[in-house]
BABA-688173 format. One record per residue (C-alpha): residue number from 1; chain; x, y, z. Coordinates in steps of 0.001 Angstrom, whole numbers, plus 500000, padded with zeros to 6 digits. Example, Ala and Ser with C-alpha at 12.3 -4.5 7.8 and 13.67 -1.06 7.14 Angstrom:
% BABA-688173
R  pos  unit    east   north      up
R    1     A  512300  495500  507800
R    2     A  513670  498940  507140
***
This chain:
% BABA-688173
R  pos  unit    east   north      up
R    1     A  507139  509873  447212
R    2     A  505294  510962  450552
R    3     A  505990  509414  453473
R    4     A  502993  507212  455473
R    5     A  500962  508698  458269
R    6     A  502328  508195  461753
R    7     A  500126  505409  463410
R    8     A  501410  505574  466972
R    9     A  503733  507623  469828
R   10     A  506400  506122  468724
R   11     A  506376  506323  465205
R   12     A  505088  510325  465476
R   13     A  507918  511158  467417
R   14     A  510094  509574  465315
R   15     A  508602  511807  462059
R   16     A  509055  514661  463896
R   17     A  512362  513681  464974
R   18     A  513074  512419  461011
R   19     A  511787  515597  459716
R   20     A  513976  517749  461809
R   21     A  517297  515868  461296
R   22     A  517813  513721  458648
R   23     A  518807  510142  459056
R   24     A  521075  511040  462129
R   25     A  518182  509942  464439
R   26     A  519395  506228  463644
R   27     A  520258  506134  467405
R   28     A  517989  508301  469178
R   29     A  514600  506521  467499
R   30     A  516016  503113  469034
R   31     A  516232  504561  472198
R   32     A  512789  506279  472173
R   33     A  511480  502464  471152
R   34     A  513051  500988  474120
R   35     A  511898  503952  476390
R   36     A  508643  503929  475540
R   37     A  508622  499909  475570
R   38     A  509972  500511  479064
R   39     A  507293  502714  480448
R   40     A  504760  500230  478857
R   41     A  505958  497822  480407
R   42     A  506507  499844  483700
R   43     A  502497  499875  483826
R   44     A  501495  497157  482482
R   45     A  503370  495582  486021
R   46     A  501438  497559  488131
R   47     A  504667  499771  489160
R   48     A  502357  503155  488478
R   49     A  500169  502600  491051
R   50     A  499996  504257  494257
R   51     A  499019  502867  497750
R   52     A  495428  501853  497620
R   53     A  493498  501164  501232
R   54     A  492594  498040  500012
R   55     A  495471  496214  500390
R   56     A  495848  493123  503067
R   57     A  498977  491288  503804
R   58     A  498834  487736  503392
R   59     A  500409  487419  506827
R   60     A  497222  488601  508120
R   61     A  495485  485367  506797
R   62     A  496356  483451  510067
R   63     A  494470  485132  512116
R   64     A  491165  483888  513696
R   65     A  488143  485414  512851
R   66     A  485988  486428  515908
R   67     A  485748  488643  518835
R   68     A  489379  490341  519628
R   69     A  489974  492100  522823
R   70     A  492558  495123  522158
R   71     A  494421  495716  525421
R   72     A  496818  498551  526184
R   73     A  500234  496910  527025
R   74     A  501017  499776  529517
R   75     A  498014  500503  531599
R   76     A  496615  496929  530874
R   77     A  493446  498607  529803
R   78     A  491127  497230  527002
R   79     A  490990  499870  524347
R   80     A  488537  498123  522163
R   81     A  486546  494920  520944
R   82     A  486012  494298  517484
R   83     A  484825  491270  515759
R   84     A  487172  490875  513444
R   85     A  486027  489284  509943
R   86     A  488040  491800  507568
R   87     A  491667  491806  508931
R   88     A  492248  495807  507903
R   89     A  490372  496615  510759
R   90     A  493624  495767  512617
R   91     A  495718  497699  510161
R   92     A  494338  501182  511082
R   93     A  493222  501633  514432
R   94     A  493787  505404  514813
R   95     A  491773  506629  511697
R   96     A  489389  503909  511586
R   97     A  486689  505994  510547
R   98     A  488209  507598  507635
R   99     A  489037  505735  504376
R  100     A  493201  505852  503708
R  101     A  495685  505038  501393
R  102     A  497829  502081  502684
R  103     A  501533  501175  501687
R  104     A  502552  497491  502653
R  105     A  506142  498103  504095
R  106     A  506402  494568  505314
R  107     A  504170  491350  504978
R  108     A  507095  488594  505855
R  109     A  506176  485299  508504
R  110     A  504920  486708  511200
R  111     A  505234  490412  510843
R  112     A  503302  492827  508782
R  113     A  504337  496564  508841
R  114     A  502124  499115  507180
R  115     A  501814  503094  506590
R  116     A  498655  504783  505905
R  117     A  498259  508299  504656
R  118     A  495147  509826  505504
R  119     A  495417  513501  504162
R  120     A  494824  516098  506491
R  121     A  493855  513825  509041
R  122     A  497069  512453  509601
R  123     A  499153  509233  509254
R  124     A  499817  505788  510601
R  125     A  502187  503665  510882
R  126     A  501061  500022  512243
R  127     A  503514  497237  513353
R  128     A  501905  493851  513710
R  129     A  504035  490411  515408
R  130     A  501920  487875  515248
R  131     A  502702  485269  517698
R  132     A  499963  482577  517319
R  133     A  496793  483009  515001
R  134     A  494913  484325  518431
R  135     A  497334  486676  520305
R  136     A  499340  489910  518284
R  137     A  501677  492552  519527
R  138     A  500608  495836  517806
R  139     A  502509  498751  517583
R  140     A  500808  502163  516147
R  141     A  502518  505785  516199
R  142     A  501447  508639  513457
R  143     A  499704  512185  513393
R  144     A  495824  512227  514364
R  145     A  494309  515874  514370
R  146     A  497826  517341  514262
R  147     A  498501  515546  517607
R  148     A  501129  512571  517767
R  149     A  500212  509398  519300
R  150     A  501901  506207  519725
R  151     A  500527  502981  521323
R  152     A  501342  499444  522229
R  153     A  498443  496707  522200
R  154     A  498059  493227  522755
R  155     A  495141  491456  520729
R  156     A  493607  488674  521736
R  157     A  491012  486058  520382
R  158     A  488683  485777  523019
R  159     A  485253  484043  521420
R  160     A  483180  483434  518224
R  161     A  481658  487136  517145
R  162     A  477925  487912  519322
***
């Protein structure tokens, strides 16, 4: 009597595994099921997936929209306004022009830690204490242009956006 047509992974690599040796495969086709149910499973949770840039901590919630002074916490120099509406802005400061893949290392009360990979133009890796929804501590240090950089801000809410 011939035997049905494989429908799926599973049951294919079970006929060729059937084919080749007998009923001894008894063992090895449960553990191919459960394997394969495994990696299934695996991404159907999402576990495949790499950093993607468009990732925000929920930490990052409590912060204040508006205008944000960015001051250098060694020479006490402002290094940049932003009106800040979308919270990444905050999250890449070095490579803000070019579009990177993010990895949230950290996004408990208060603290959000991040790494972004940005190819050949370098990497990132942002520290963020938040100490009330209008004033964070930020530290930054990666590769930009095959140069290494590390900085220490303060930001600060200081108005509504102009």
């Amino acid at each position: 009597m011939p035997r049905e047509k494989p429908q799926g992974v599973a049951e294919r690599a079970e006929a060729i595994l059937i084919g080749a040796h007998g009923e001894q495969t008894v063992m090895v086709r449960s553990v191919l099921r459960v394997g394969i149910a495994g990696v299934c499973l695996f991404v159907a949770l999402g576990g495949a997936r790499g950093p993607v840039s468009s990732q925000v901590p929920r930490e990052l919630a409590a912060l204040e929209p508006g205008e944000w002074s960015l001051t250098d916490r060694d020479t006490g120099g402002v290094v940049r306004k932003i009106c800040l509406g979308d919270k990444r802005q905050l999250l890449q400061l070095r490579h803000h022009h070019i579009q990177c893949s993010r990895f949230v290392v950290t996004d408990a009360e208060r603290q959000v830690s991040v790494t972004n990979d940005c190819a050949a133009a370098g990497n990132e890796r942002t520290d963020i204490r938040i100490e009330t929804p209008r004033l964070i501590q930020l530290q930054s240090q990666g590769i930009e242009r095959g140069a290494p950089f590390s900085m220490a801000i303060e930001g600060r809410r200081v108005r509504a956006c102009q």
